[in-house]
C-alpha positions in Angstrom: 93.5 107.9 130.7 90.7 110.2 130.2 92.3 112.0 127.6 92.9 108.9 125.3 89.1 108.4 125.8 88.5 111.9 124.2 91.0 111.2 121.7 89.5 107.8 120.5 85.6 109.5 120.6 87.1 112.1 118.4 88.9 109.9 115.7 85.0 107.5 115.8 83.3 111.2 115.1 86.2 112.6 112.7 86.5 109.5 111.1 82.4 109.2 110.7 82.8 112.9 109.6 85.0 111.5 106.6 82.8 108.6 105.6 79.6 110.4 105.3 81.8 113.7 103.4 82.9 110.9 100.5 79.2 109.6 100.2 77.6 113.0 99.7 80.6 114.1 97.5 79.5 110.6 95.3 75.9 111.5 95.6 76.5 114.6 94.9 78.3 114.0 91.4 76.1 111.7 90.3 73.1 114.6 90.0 75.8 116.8 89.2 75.4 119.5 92.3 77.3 121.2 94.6 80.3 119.8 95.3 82.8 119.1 97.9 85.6 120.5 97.4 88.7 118.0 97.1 90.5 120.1 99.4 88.1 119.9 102.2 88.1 115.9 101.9 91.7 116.1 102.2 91.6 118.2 105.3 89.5 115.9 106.7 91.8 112.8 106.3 94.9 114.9 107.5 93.2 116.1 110.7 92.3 112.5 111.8 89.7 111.1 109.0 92.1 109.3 107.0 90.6 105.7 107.8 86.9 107.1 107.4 87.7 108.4 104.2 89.2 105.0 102.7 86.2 103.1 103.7 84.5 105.7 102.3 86.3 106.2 99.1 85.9 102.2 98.4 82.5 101.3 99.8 81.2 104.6 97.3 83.6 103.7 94.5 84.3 107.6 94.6 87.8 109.3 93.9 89.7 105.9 93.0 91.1 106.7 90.2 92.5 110.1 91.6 96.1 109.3 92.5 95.6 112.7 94.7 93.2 110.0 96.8 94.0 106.4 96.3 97.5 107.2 97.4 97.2 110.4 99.5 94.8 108.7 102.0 96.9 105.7 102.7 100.2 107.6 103.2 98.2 109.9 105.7 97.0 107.2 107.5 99.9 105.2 107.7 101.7 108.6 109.0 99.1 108.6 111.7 99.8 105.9 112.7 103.6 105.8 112.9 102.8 109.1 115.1 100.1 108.0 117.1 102.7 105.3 118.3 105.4 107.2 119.2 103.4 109.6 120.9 101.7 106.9 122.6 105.2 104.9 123.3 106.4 108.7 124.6 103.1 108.7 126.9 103.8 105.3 128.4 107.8 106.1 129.4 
């Protein structure tokens, strides 16, 4: 059990991670500064971020029109999903 408690504190932090990543990107393309690259925001979705960075992408309005994005993130997640279940129906067995 205390390894699902690590897991879960690392998808609120990953996932936090994400959120915060698409505001700055917004921010950041509004003043037109450094950027972050879409790669990165990506990474972060596929390495446990994915719901983060939907919140993110909606509540900020930012990448919505990038199929890369709108599309991309959901698939992740619902891919996460479908794994985190078998691994967790694996887990219980």
């Amino acid at each position: 059990m205390n390894m699902i408690k690590y897991f879960i504190i690392y998808l609120i932090i990953i996932n936090l991670i994400a959120f915060i990543a698409m505001y700055l990107d917004k921010r950041k393309a509004r003043y037109v500064n450094w950027r972050i690259p879409e790669q990165s925001l990506l990474i972060l979705a596929l390495i446990g971020g994915s719901f983060g960075a939907i919140i993110g992408m909606y509540t900020f309005r930012h990448k919505t029109k990038k199929y890369r994005f709108s599309i991309g993130f959901p698939i992740i997640l619902i891919l996460q999903i479908v794994l985190i279940f078998s691994i967790w129906n694996d887990f219980i067995k």
